[in-house]
ROFISE-692417 format. One record per residue (C-alpha): x, z, y. Coordinates in steps of 0.02 Angstrom, whole numbers, plus 50000, padded with zeros to 5 digits. Layout:
// residues N
[[X Z Y]];
...
//
This chain:
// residues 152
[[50973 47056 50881]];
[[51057 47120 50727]];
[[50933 47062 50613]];
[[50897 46892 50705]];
[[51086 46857 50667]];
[[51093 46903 50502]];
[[50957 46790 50462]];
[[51025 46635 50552]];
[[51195 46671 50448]];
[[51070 46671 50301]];
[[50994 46496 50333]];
[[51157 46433 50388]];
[[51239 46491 50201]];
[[51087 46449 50133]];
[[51121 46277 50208]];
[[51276 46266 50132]];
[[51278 46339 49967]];
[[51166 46274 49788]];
[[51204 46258 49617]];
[[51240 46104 49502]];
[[51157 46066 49329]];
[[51353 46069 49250]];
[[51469 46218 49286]];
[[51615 46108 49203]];
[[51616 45993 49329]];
[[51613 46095 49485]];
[[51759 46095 49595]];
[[51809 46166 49754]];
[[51853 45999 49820]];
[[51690 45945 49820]];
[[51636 46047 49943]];
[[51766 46024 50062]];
[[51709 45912 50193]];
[[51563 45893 50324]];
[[51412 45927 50279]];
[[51236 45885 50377]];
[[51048 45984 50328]];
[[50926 45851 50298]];
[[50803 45966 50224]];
[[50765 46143 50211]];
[[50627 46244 50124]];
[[50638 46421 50158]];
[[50534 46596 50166]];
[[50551 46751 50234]];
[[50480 46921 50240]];
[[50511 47058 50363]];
[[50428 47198 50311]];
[[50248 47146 50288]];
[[50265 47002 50380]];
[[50306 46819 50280]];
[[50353 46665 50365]];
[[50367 46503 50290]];
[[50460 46338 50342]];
[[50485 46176 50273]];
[[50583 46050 50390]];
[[50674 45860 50353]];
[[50778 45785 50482]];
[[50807 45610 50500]];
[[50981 45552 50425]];
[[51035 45448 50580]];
[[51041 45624 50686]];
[[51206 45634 50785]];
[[51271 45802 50685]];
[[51410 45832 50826]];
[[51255 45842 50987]];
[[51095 45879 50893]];
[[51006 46027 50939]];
[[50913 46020 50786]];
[[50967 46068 50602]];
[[51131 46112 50550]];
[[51294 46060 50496]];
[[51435 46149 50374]];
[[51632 46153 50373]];
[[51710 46183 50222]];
[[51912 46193 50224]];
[[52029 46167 50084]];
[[52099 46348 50119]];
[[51942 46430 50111]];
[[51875 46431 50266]];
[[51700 46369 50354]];
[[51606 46358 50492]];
[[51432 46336 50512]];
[[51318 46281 50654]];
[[51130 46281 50688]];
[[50981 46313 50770]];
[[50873 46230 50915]];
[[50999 46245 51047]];
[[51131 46189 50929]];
[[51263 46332 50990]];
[[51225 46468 50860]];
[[51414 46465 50764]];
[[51461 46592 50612]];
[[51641 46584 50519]];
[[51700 46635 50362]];
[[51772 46621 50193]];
[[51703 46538 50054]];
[[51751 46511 49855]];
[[51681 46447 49721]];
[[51636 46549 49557]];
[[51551 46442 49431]];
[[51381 46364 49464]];
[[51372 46473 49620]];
[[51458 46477 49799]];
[[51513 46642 49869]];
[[51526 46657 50061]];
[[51597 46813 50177]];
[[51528 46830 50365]];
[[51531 46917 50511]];
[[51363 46983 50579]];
[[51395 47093 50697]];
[[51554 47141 50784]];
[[51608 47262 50651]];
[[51486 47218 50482]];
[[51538 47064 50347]];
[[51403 47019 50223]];
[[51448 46917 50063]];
[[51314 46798 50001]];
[[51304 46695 49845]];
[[51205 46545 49827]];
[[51158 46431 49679]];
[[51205 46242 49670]];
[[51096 46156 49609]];
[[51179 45990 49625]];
[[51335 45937 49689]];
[[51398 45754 49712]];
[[51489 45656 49833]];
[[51386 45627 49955]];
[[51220 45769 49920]];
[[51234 45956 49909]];
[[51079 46052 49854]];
[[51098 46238 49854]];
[[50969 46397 49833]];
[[50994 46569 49911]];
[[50886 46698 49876]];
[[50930 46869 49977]];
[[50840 47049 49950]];
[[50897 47180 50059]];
[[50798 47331 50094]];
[[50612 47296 50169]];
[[50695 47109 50199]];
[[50696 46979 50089]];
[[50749 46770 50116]];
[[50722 46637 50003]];
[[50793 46457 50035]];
[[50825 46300 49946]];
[[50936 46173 50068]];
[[50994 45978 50058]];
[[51153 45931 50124]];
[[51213 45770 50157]];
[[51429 45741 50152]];
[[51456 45656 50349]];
[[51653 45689 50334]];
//
């Protein structure tokens, strides 16, 4: 179970988190807002098995009901929530910041175990967030390149 939720935290900050062509112009308040997956690309491997996905969602999906996809909180303070998966009530909180080109998250995974993941952006505007993570941890390793669209 352990692993199962550190990997949906993983697609879920993958979801969230890219990094833009311009470091310059990168600001926190950018990010803060509502934020909807409309795509996702992603790979993992679990020891010497590798799983691939590739997934688009169709942009007039009710973000609040959907079972489907995913959507992202960012806060002004620092905070976020995240929800996702196929029965839509798989929830992780945290704290986020930015540091440069790249997006730095803190979660809970278990009861007693945070994890800190940093994603690329890849491009950041008003209304689309594209981010890449790319996780390697022990015989585990995740790979994901998401687009977000702003709802809020």
């Amino acid at each position: 179970m352990k692993t199962l939720n550190y990997f949906l935290l993983l697609i879920g900050f993958g979801l969230i988190f890219t990094s833009c062509g311009d470091d310059d112009d990168l600001s926190s308040s950018d990010l803060v807002g509502t934020w909807l997956v409309v795509h996702e690309k992603y790979s993992e491997r679990n020891g010497s098995k590798t799983y691939e996905y590739e997934y688009s969602y169709p942009d007039n999906i009710d973000w609040e009901s959907s079972d489907v996809g995913g959507y992202a909180r960012f806060d002004k303070n620092g905070n976020y929530s995240f929800r996702y998966g196929e029965t839509g009530d798989f929830e992780s909180v945290g704290r986020w910041e930015l540091k440069g080109d790249k997006i730095v998250a803190t979660f809970l995974v278990d009861d007693d175990e945070y994890v800190t993941v940093e994603s690329k952006i890849l491009k950041l505007t008003s209304t689309e967030f594209i981010m890449e993570t790319h996780v390697i941890e022990n015989n585990y390793e995740y790979h994901s390149i998401q687009t977000l669209q702003k709802v809020k």
